[in-house]
MARRO-617884 format. One line per 5 residues: number of its first residue (from 1); for each residue x, y, z of C-alpha. Coordinates in Angstrom, 2 decimals. Example, Ala and Ser with C-alpha at 12.3 -4.5 7.8 and 13.67 -1.06 7.14 Angstrom:
1 = 12.30:-4.50:7.80; 13.67:-1.06:7.14 .
// end
This chain:
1 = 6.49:8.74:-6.43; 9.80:7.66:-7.58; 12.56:6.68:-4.89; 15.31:7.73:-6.78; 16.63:4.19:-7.34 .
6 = 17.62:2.29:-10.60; 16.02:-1.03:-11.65; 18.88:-3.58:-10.18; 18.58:-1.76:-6.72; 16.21:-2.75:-3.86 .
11 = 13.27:-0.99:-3.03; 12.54:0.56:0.02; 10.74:-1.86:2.13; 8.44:-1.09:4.66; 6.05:-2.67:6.84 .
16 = 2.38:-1.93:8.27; 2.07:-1.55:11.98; -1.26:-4.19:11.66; 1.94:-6.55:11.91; 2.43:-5.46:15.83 .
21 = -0.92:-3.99:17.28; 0.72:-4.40:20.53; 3.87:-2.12:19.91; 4.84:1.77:20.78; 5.84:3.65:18.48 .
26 = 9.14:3.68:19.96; 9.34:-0.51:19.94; 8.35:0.17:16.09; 10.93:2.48:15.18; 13.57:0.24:17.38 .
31 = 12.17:-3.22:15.33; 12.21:-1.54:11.66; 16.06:-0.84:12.35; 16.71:-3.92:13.83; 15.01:-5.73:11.14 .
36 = 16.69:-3.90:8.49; 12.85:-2.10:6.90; 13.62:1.53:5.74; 10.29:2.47:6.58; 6.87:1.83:8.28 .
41 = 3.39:2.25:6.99; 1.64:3.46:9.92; -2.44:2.57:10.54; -4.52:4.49:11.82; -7.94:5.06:13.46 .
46 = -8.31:8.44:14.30; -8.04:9.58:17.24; -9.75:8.02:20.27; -8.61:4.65:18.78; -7.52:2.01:21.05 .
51 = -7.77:-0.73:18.00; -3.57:-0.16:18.02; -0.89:1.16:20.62; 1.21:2.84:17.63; -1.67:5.07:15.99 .
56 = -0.01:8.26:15.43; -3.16:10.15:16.33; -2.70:9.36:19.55; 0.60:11.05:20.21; 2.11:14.56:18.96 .
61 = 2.23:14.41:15.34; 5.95:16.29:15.49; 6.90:14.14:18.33; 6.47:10.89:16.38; 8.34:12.54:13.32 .
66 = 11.30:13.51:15.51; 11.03:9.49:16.78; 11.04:8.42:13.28; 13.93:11.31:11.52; 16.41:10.62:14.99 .
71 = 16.28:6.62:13.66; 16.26:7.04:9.87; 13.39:5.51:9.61; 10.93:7.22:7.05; 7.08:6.66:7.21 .
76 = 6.19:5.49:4.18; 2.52:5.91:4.52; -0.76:7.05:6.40; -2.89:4.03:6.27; -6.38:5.53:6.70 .
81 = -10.28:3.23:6.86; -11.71:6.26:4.43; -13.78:5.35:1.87; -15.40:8.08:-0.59; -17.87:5.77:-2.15 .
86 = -20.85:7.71:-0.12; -24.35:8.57:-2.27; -25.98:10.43:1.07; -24.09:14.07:0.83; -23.78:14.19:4.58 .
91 = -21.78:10.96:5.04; -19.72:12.12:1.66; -19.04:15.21:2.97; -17.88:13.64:6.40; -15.81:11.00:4.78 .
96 = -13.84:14.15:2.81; -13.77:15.93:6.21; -12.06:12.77:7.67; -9.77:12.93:4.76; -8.40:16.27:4.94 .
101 = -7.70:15.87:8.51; -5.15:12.86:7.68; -4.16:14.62:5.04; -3.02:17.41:7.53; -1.73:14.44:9.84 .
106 = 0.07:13.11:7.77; 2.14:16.50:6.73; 2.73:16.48:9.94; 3.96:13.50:10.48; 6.70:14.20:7.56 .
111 = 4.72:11.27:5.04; 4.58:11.44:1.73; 1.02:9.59:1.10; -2.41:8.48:2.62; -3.90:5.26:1.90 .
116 = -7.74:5.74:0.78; -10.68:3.45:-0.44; -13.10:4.24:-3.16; -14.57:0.73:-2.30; -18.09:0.53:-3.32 .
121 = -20.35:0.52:-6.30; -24.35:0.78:-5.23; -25.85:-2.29:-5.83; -27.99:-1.55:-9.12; -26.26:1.86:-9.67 .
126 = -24.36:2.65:-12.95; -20.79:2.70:-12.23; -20.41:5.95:-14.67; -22.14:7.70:-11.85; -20.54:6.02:-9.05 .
131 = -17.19:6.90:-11.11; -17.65:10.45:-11.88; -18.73:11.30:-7.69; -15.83:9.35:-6.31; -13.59:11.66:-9.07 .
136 = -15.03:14.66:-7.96; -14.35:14.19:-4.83; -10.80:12.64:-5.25; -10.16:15.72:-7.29; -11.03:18.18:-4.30 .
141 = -9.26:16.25:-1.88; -6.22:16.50:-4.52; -6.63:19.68:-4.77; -6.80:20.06:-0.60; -3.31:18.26:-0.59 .
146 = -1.52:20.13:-3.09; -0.23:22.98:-0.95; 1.52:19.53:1.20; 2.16:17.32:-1.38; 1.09:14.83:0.28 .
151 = -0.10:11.84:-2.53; -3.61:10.11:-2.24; -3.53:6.13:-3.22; -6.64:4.63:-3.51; -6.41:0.79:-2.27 .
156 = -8.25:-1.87:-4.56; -11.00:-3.41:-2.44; -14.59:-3.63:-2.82; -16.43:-3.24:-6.34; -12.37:-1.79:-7.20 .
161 = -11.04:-4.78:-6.71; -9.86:-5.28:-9.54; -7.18:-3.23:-12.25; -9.98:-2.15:-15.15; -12.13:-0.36:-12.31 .
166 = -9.30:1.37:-10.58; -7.88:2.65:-14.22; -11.09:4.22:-14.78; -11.47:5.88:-11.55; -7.83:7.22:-11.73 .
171 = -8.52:8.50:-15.20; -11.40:9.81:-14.75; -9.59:11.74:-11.52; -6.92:13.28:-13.79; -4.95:14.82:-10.66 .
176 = -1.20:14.10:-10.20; -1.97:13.61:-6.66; -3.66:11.04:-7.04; -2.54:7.24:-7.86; -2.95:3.37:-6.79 .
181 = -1.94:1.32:-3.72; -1.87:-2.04:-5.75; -2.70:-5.02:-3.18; -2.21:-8.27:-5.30; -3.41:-10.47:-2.47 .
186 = -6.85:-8.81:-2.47; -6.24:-8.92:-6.58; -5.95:-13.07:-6.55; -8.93:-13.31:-4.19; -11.20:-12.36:-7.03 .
191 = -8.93:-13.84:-9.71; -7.08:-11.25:-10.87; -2.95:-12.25:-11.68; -0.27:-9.88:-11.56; 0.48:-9.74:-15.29 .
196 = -3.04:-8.12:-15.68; -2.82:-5.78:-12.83; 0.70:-4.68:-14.12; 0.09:-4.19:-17.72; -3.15:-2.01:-17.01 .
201 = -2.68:0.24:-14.40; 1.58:0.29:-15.14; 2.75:3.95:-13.57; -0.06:4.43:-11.80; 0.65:1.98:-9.23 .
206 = 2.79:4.58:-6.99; 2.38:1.61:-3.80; 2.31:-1.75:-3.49; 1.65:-3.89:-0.51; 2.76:-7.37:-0.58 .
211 = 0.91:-10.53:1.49; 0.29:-14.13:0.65; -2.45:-16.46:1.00; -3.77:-20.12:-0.43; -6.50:-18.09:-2.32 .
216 = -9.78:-19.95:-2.38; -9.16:-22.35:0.91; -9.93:-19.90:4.04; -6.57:-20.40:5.78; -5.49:-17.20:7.01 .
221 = -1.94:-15.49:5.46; 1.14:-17.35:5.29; 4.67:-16.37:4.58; 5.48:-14.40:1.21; 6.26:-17.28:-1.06 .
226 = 4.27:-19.74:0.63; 0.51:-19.37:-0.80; -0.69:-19.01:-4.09; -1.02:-15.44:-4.74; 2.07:-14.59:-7.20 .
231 = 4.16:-12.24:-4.72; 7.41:-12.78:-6.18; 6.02:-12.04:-9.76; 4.27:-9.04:-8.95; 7.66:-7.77:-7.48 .
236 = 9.11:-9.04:-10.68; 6.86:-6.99:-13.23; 7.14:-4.16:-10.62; 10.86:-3.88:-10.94; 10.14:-4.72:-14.92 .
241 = 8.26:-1.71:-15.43; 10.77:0.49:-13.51; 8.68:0.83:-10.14; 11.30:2.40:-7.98; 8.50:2.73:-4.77 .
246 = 8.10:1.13:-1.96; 7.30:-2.53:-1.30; 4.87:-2.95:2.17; 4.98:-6.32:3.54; 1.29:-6.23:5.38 .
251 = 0.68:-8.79:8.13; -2.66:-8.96:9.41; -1.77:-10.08:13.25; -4.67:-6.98:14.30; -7.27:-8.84:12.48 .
256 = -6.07:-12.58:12.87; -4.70:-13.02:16.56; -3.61:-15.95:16.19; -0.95:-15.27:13.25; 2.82:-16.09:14.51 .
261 = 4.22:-13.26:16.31; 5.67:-9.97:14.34; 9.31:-10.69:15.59; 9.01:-13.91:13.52; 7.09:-12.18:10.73 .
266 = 9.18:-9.10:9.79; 12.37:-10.27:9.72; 11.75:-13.29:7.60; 9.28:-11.19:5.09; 12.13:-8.52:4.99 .
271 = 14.82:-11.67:3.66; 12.50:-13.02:1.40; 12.15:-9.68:-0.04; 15.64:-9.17:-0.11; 16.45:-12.30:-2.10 .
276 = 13.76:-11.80:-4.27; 15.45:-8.32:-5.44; 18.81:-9.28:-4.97; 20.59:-8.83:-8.49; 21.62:-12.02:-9.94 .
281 = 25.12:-12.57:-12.13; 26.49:-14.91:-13.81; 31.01:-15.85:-13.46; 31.55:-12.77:-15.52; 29.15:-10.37:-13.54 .
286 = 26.65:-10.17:-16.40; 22.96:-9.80:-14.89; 20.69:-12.96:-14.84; 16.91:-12.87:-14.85; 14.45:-15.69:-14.68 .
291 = 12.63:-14.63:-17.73; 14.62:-13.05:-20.79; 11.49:-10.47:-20.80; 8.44:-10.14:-18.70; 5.37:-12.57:-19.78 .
296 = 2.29:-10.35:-19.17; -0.92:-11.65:-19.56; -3.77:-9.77:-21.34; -7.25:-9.76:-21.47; -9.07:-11.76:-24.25 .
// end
């Protein structure tokens, strides 16, 4: 969903509470504003969870709204574990029971968007099928959400990966509702570049979460700008293409303890980011960019 911002502003920024599994959601509303984020993508277990101290289903869904609207701090999205891949009916039918609920959460909350997976392809089924359950059900749970509003991105990961699988599954969804949390991190670890990514799936990319890694060595994340995963031109083609969304800096400190601390994390992702958007002029205040036009690449 569009932000309401022109091409040589900066994009909302936001970043996931796996960054801070530690913090309240009062220490993460007081850090985002501190740090200068306009938002916060907020993870979530479900309730019961004690994975994170934040999880909003462990508090008063209008309570942590009011905590977020008194700071100005919007919630840019419900980061949800559910996948829809399921062949048994029972475990499909609970994974779109799990979704509905966050759905409702996340209404509740005052978010536009949940993050989903459709994650896996059988091994030895024909992805038509695969592709034409995971629609149907994307399409109900659409069709659930449309009395909220509340906008379903499906995350690549899994056998959708990459952009060509994640096309088809959003076309084959056909629901407005429905659109793509683009990770390009997750995109390089299976060779996929930006350019490609950009080019196919274009508009339906309505979220993009932004991490860096040496790809192919096992290292862990580093700094945005640091490994070899093409941040800065996915941001690029982003802009490019008129992408006025928001940009999620993800930090995996939940998974990978021993990652530096989220107060040295967020505010340096949040100047990289910065500089990376920052409009460029020349002495006469005429607009520089790197590239007189955006070099996609394209499939052979």
């Amino acid at each position: 969903m569009s932000e309401g911002l022109n091409q040589h502003s900066i994009n909302p920024l936001s970043f996931s509470t796996v960054a801070c599994p530690a913090w309240s959601l009062q220490r993460i509303v007081e850090a985002a504003g501190e740090y200068g984020y306009e938002g916060v993508e907020l993870r979530t277990f479900g309730a019961g969870s004690t994975q994170l101290a934040g999880d909003p289903a462990l508090s008063d869904p209008e309570k942590v709204r009011h905590l977020f609207e008194r700071a100005s701090i919007r919630i840019s999205c419900l980061a949800t574990s559910v996948a829809l891949h399921y062949r048994s009916r029972s475990e499909g039918e609970g994974a779109m029971a799990g979704a509905r609920s966050f759905v409702d959460m996340a209404a509740a909350l005052g978010c536009e968007r949940i993050r989903t997976f459709g994650y896996m392809i059988y091994p030895g089924e024909v992805p038509a099928a695969a592709i034409r359950r995971l629609a149907a059900r994307y399409t109900r749970l659409a069709e659930y959400a449309e009395e909220s509003g509340v906008e379903i991105v499906i995350e690549n990961a899994g056998s959708f990966a990459r952009s060509r699988e994640l096309w088809t599954l959003t076309n084959a969804t056909r629901h407005p509702l429905v659109g793509v949390c683009w990770n390009a991190a997750y995109a390089a670890t299976v060779g996929e570049r930006p350019g490609l990514s950009v080019t196919t799936l274009n508009s339906r990319i309505r979220y993009a979460k932004l991490k860096d890694t040496v790809v192919g060595e096992g290292t862990g994340y580093c700094p945005l700008g640091e490994g070899t995963v093409e941040v800065e031109r996915f941001v690029e083609l982003m802009r490019g293409i008129g992408y006025t969304g928001w940009f999620c800096f993800e930090w995996d400190k939940l998974w990978l303890p021993a990652l530096a601390e989220p107060e040295e994390a967020l505010p340096k992702a949040r100047a990289t980011l910065s500089e990376w958007m920052r409009l460029k002029v020349d002495k006469k205040g005429k607009p520089l960019a790197k590239r007189e036009a955006a070099v996609l690449e394209v499939r052979a």
